[in-house]
C-alpha atoms as an extended CHARMM CRD file, in Angstrom:
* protein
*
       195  EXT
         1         1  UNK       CA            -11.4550000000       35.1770000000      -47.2620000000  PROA      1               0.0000000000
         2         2  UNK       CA             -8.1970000000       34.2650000000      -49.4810000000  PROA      2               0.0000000000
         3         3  UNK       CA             -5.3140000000       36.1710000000      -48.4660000000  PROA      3               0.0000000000
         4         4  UNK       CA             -4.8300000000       39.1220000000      -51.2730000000  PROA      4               0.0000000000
         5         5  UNK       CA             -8.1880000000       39.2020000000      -52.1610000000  PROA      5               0.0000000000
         6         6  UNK       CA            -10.3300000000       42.7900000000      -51.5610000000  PROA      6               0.0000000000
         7         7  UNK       CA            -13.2870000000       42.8460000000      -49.8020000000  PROA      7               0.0000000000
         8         8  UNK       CA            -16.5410000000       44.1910000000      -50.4850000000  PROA      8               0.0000000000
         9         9  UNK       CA            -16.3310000000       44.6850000000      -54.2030000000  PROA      9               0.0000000000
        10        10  UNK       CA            -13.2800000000       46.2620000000      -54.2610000000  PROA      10              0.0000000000
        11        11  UNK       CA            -10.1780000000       45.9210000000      -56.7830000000  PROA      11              0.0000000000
        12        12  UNK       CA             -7.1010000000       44.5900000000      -56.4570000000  PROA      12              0.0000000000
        13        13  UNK       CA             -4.1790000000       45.7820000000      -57.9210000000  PROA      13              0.0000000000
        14        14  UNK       CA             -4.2310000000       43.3520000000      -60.5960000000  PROA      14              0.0000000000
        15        15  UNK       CA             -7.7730000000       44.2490000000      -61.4900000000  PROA      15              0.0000000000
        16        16  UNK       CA             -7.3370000000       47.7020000000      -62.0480000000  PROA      16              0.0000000000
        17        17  UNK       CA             -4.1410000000       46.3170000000      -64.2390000000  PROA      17              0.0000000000
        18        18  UNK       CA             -6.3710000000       44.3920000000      -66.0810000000  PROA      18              0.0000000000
        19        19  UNK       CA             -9.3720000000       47.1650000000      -66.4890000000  PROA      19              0.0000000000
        20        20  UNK       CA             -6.4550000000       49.9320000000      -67.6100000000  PROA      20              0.0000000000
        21        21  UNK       CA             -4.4490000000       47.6130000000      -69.7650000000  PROA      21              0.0000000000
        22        22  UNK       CA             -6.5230000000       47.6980000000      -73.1730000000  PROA      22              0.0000000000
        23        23  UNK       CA             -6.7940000000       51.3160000000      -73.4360000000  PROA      23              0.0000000000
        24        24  UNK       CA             -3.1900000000       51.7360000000      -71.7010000000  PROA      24              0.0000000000
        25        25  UNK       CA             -1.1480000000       49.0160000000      -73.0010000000  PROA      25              0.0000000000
        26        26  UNK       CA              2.2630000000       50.4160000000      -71.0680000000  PROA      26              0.0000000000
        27        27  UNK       CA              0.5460000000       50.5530000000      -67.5310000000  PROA      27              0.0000000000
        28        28  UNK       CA              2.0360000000       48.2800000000      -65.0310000000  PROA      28              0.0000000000
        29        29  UNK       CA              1.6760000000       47.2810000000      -61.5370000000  PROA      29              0.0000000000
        30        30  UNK       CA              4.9250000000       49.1810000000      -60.4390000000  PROA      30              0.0000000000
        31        31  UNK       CA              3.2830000000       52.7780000000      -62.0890000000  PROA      31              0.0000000000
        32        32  UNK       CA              0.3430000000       52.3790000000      -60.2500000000  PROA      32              0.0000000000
        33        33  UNK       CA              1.9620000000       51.8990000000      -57.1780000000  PROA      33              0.0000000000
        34        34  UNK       CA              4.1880000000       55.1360000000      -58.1110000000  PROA      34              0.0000000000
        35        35  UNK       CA              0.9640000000       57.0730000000      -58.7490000000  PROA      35              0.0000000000
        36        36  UNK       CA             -0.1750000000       55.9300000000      -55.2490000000  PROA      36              0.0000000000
        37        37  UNK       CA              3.1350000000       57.1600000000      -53.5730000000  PROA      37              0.0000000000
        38        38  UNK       CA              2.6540000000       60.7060000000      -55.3960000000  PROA      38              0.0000000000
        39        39  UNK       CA             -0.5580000000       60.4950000000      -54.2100000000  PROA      39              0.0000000000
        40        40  UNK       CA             -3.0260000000       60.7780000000      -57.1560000000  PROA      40              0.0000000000
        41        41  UNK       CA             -4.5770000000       57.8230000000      -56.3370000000  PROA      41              0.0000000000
        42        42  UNK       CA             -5.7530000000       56.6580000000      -52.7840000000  PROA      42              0.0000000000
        43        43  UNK       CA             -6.6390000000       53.1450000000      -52.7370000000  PROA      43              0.0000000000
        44        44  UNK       CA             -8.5380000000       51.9030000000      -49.4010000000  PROA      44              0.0000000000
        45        45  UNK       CA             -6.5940000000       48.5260000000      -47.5940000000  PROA      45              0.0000000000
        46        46  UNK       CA             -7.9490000000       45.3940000000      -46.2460000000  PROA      46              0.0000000000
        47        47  UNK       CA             -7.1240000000       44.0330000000      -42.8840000000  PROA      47              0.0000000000
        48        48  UNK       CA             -4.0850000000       42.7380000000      -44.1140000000  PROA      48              0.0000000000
        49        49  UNK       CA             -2.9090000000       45.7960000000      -46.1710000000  PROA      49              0.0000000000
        50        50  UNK       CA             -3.8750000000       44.1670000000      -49.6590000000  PROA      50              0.0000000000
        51        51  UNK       CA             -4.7540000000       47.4500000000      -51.6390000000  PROA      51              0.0000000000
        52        52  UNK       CA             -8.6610000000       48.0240000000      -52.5130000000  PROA      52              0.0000000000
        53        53  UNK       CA             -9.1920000000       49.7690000000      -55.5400000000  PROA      53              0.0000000000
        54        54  UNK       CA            -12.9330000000       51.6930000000      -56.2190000000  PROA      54              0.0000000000
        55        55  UNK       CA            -14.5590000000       52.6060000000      -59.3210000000  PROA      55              0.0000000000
        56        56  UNK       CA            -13.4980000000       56.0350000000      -58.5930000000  PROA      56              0.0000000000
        57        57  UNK       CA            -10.3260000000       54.8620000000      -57.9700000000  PROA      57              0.0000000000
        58        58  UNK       CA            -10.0860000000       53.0740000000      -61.6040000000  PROA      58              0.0000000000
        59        59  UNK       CA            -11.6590000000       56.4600000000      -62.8540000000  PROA      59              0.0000000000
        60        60  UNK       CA             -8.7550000000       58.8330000000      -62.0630000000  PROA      60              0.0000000000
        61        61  UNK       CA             -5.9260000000       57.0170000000      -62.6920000000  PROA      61              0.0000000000
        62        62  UNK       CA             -7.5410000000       56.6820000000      -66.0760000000  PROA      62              0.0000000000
        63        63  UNK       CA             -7.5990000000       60.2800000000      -65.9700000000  PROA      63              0.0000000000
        64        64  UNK       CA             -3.9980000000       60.8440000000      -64.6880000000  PROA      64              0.0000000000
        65        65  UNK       CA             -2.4850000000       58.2300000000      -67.2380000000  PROA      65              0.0000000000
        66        66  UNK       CA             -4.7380000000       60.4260000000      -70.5850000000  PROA      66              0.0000000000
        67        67  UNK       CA             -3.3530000000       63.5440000000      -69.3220000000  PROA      67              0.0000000000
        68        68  UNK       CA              0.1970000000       62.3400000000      -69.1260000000  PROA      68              0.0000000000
        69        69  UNK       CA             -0.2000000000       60.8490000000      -72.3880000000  PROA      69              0.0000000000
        70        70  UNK       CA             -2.4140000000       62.8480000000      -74.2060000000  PROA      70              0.0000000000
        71        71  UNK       CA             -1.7700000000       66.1570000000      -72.4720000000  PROA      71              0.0000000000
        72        72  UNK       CA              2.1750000000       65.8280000000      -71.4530000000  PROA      72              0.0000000000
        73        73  UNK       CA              1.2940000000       67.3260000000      -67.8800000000  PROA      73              0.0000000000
        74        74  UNK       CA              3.3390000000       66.9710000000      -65.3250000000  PROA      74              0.0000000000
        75        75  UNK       CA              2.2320000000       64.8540000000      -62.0910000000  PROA      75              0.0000000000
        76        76  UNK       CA              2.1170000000       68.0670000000      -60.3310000000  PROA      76              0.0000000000
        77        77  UNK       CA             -0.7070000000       69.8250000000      -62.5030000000  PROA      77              0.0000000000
        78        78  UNK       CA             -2.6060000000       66.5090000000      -62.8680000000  PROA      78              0.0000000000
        79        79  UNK       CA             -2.3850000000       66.6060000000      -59.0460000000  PROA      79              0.0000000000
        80        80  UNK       CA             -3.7910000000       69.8860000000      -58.8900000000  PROA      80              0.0000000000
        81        81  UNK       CA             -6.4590000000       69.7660000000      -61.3810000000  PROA      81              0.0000000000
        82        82  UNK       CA             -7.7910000000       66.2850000000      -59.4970000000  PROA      82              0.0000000000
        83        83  UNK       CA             -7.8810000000       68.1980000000      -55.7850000000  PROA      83              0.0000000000
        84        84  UNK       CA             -9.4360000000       70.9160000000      -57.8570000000  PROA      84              0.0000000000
        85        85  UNK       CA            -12.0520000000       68.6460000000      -58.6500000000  PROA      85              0.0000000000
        86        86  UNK       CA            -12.3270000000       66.9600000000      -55.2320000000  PROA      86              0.0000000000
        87        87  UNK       CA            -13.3210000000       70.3610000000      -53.6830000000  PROA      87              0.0000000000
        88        88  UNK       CA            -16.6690000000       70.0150000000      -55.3360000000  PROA      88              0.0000000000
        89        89  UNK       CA            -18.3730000000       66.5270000000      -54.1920000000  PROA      89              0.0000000000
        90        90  UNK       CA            -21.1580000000       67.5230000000      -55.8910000000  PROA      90              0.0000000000
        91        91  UNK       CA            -19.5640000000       67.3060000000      -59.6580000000  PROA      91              0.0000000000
        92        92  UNK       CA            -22.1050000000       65.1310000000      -62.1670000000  PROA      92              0.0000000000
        93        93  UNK       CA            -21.7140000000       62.8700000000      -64.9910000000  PROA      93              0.0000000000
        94        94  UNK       CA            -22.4010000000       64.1700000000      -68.3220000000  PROA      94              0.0000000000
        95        95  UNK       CA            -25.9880000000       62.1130000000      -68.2910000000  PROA      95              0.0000000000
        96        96  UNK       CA            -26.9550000000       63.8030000000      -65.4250000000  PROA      96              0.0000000000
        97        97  UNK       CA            -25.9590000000       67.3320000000      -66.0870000000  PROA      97              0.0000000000
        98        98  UNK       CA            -27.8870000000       66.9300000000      -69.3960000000  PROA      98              0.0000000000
        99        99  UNK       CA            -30.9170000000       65.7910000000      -67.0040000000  PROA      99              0.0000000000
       100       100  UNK       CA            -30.7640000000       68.7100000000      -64.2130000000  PROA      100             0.0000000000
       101       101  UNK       CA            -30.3660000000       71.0530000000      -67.2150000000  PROA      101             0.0000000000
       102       102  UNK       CA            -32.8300000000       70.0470000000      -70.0860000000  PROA      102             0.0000000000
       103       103  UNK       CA            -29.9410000000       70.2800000000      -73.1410000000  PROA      103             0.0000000000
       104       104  UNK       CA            -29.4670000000       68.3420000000      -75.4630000000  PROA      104             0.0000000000
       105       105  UNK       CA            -26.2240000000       66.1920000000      -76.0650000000  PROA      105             0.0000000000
       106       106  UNK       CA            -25.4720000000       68.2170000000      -79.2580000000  PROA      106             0.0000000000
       107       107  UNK       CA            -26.2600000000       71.8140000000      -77.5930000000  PROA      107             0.0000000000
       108       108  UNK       CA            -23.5430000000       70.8750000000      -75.2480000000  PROA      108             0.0000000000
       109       109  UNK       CA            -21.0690000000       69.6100000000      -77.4350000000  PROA      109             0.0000000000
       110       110  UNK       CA            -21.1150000000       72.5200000000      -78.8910000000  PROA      110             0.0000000000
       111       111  UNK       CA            -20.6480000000       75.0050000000      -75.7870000000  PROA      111             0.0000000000
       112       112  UNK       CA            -17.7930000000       72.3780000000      -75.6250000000  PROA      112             0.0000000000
       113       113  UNK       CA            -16.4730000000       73.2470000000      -79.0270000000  PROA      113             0.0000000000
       114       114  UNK       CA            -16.9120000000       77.0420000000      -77.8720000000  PROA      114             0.0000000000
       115       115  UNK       CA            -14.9660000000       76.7320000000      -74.7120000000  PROA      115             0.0000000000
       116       116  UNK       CA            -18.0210000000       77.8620000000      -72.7850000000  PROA      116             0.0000000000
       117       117  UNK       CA            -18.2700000000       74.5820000000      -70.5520000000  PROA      117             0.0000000000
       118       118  UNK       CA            -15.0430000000       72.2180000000      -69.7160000000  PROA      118             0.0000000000
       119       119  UNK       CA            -15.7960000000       69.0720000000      -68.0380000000  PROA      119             0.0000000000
       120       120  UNK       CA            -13.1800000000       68.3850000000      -65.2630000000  PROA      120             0.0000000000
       121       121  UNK       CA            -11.4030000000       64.8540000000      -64.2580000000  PROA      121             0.0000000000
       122       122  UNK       CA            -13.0770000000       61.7470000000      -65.0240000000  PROA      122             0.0000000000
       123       123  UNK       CA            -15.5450000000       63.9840000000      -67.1440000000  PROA      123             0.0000000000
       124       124  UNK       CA            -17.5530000000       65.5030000000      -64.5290000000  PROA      124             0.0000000000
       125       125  UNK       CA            -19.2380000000       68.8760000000      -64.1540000000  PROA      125             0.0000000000
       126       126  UNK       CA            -19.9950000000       70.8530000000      -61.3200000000  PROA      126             0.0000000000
       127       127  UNK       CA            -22.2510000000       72.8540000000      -59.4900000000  PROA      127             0.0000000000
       128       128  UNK       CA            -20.5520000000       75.8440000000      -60.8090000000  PROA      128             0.0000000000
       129       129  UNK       CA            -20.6000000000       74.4690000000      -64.3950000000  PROA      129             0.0000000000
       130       130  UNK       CA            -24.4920000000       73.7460000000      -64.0290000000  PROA      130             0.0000000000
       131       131  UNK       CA            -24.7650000000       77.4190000000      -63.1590000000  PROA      131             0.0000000000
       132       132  UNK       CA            -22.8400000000       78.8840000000      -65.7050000000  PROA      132             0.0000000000
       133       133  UNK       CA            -24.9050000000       76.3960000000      -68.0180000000  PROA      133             0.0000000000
       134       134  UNK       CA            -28.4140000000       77.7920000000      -66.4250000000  PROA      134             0.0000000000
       135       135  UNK       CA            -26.9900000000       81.4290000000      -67.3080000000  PROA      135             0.0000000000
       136       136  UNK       CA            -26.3350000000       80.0900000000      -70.7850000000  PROA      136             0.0000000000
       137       137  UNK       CA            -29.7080000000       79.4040000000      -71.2690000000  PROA      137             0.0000000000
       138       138  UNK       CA            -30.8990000000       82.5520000000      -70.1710000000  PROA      138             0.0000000000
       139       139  UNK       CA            -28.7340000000       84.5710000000      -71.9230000000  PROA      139             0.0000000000
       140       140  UNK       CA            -29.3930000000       82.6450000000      -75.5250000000  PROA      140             0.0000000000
       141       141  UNK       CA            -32.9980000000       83.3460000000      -74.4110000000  PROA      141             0.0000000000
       142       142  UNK       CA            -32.6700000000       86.9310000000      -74.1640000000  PROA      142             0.0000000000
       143       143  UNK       CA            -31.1320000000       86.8240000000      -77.7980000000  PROA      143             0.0000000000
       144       144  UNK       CA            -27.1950000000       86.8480000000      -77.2280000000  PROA      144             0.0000000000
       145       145  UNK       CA            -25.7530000000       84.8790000000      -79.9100000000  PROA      145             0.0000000000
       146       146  UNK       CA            -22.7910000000       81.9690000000      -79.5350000000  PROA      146             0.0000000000
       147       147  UNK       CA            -19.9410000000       84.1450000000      -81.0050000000  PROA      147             0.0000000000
       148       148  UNK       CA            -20.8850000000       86.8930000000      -78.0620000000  PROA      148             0.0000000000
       149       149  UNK       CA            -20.6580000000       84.1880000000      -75.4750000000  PROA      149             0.0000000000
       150       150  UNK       CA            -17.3270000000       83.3960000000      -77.2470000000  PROA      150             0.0000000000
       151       151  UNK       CA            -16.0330000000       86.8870000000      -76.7180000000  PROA      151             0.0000000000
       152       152  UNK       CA            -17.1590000000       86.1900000000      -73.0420000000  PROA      152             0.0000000000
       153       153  UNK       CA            -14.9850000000       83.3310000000      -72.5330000000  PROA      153             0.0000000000
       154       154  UNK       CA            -12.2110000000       84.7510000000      -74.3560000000  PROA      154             0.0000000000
       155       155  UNK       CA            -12.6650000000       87.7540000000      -71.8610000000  PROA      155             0.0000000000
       156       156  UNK       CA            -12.5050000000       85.2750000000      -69.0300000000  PROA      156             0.0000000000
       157       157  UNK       CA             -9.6860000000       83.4170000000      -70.8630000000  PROA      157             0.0000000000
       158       158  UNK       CA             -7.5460000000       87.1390000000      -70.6540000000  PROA      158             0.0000000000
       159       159  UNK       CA             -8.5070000000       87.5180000000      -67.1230000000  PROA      159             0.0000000000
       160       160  UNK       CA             -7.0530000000       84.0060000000      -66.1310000000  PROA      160             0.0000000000
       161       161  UNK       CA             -4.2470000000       84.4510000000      -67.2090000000  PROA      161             0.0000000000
       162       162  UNK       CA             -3.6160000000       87.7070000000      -65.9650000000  PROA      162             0.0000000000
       163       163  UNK       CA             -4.3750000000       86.2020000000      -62.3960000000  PROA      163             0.0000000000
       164       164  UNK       CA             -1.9150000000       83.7150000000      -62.9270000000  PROA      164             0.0000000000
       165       165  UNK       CA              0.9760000000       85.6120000000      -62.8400000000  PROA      165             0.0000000000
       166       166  UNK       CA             -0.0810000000       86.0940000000      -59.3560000000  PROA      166             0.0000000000
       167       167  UNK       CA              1.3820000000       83.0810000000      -57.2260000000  PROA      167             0.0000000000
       168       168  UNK       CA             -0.4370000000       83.0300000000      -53.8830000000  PROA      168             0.0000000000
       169       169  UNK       CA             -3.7560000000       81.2270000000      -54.1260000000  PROA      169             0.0000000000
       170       170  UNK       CA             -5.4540000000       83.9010000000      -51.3310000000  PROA      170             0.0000000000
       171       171  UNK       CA             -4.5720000000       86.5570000000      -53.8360000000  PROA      171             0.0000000000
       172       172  UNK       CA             -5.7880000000       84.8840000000      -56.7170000000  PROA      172             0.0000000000
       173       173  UNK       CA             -9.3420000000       84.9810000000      -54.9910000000  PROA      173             0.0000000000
       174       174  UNK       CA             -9.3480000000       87.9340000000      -53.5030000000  PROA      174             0.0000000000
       175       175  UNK       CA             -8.3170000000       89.4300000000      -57.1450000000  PROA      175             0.0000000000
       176       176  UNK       CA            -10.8820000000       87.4080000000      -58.9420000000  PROA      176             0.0000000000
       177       177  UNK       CA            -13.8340000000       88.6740000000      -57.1950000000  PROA      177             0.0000000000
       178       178  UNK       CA            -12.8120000000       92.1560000000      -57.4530000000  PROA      178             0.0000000000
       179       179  UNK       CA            -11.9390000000       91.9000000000      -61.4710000000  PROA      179             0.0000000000
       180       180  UNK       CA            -15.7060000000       90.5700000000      -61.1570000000  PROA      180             0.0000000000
       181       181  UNK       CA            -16.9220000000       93.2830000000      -58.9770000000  PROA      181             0.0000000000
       182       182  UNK       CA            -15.3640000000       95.7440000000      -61.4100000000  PROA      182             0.0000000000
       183       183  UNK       CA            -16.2160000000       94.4200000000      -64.8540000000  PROA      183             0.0000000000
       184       184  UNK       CA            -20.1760000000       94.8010000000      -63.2210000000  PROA      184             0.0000000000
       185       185  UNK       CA            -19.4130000000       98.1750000000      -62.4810000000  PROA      185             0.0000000000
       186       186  UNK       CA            -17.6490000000       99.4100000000      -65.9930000000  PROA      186             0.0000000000
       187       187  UNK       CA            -20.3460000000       97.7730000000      -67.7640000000  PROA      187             0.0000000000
       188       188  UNK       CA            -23.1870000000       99.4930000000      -65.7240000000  PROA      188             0.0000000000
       189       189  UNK       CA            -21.3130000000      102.7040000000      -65.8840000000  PROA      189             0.0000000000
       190       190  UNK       CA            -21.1590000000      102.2930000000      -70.0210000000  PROA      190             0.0000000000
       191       191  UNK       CA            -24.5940000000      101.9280000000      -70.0240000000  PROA      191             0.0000000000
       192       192  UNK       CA            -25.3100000000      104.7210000000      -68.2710000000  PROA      192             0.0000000000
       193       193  UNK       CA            -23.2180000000      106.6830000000      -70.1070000000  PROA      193             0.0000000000
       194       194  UNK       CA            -25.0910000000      105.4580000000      -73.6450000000  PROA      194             0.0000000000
       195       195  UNK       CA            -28.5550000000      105.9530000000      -72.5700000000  PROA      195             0.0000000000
């Protein structure tokens, strides 16, 4: 095999260049190698340490270089939200959560528009978001209309960033169940109270 070259499929450095250029015109060889050292991007290495780029690969430094342009994050955040994402292996494309799910492309658009569903790096969805899109369903079923599910998520939205001001992540769990546990309860008990 020439010397440089990846094997298998994979991308070399000048590839991914070459893929990223038209939509990033600024992108060079030296940022993605800084984006490697920060570690938001972990390309495999040949034999001879030539880098080997994946799809996925390609896929979130696309992501990291739209949220630093588009977005203004900082490399730290972007960092987060990708390890975020890697925590659920299971996340789906957009075709195939519209597949598992039955919606239609315009239905969830507009859940989009509403802030009900939020796809994550690389626009992918996960388990979770397939659930809270099953309980969607349901609910609009039962006869709950979209601006009540928007004073859901703008419940949620309160909540969040109430739990933010806490800063240890163990916290921020424990706390989240237990603002769930409790909004159950003070709903049931308000229902009891009406009937």
């Amino acid at each position: 095999m020439p010397a440089g070259r990846p094997q298998r499929g994979g991308l070399s450095i000048g590839a991914v260049l070459s893929q990223l250029r038209p939509e990033f015109p600024e992108v060079t060889i030296s940022k993605i190698r800084f984006l490697e050292a920060e570690g938001l991007v972990r390309p495999a290495r040949t034999a001879s340490g030539y880098r080997q780029f994946s799809t996925a690969d390609v896929e979130r430094l696309r992501f990291v270089l739209s949220a630093q342009r588009d977005r203004y994050l900082p490399l730290k955040v972007i960092r987060e939200q990708l390890d975020a994402a890697q925590v659920d292996s299971t996340a789906v494309t957009r075709v195939e959560l519209l597949a598992q799910t039955g919606i239609s492309a315009e239905q969830l658009s507009q859940l989009e528009r509403d802030g009900l569903l939020r796809a994550g790096p690389g626009g992918r969805f996960t388990t979770e978001d397939i659930t809270a899109l099953r309980t969607i369903r349901t609910m609009t079923g039962l006869g709950v209309e979209r601006e009540h599910l928007r004073a859901v998520r703008a419940a949620a939205d309160h909540e969040v960033v109430l739990l933010k001001s806490f800063s240890d992540p163990e916290t921020v769990r424990e706390l989240a169940d237990l603002f769930t546990s409790l909004h159950t309860l003070l709903v049931r008990a308000g229902l009891r109270q009406s009937s």
